[in-house]
N, C-alpha and C positions, 0 to 999 in steps of 0.2 A: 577612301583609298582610290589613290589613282588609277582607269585603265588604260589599255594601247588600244587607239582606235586606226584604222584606215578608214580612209575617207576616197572614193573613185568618181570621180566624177565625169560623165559623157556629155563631151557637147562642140554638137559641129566634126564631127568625125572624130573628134580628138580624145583621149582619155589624159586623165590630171590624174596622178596619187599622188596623194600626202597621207602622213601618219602625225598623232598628236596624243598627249599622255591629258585625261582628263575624268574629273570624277562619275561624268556623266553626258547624256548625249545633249544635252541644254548647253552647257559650258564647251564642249566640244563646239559645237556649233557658231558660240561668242568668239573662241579661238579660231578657227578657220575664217571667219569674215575680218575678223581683224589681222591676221598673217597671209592668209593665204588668196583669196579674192583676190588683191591688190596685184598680187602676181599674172595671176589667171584675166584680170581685166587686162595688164599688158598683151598679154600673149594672144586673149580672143579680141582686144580692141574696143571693149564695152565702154559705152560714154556710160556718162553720170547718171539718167537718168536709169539705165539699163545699170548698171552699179547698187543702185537705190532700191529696185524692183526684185532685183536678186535676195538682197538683203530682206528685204519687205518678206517673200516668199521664205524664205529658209525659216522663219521664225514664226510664221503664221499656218504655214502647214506641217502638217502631223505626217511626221515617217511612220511609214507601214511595214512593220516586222514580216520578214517571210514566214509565209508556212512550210512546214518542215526544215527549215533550214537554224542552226543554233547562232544567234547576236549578230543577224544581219538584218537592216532595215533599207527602205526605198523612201528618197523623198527628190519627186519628182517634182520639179518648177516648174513646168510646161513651156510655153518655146519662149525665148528671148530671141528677140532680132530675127524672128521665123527660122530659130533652130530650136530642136528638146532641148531642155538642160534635166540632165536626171542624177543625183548622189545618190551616192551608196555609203552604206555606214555600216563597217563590219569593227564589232567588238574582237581583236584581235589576241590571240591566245600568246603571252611573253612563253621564251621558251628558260 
């Protein structure tokens, strides 16, 4: 079963949301590099190498679920081009 995820992502002063329906936070993740990146590399202006690296990170590190807080995780990429890049992945409640 599908869920709604938001996805926030900080970087360079800037905040990016997107939302995306997916079974899990693996394929969420497959989905946002293949839709959404591409977007976000226009807007922050990431060459290819920094493109690459992004991607490289998103899949090689482990999100860190809050304590106390219920289907929110942290997966921070550390700086691209000497900015943080840090996502957030909130399992989002349909109403």
């Amino acid at each position: 079963m599908e869920k709604l995820f938001t996805i926030i992502i900080d970087y360079k002063g800037g905040t990016y949301i997107s939302q995306y329906n997916a079974p899990n936070i693996k394929s969420l993740k497959e989905k946002w590099v293949e839709e959404e990146l591409p977007k976000l590399s226009t807007i922050a202006d990431f060459n290819s190498y920094q493109v690459k690296s992004i991607k490289e990170r998103i899949f090689n590190e482990e999100e860190i679920k809050y304590d106390n807080l219920l289907n929110i995780w942290n997966n921070d990429l550390g700086t691209i081009s000497k900015y943080f890049f840090s996502m957030i992945i909130i399992n989002t409640k349909k109403d």
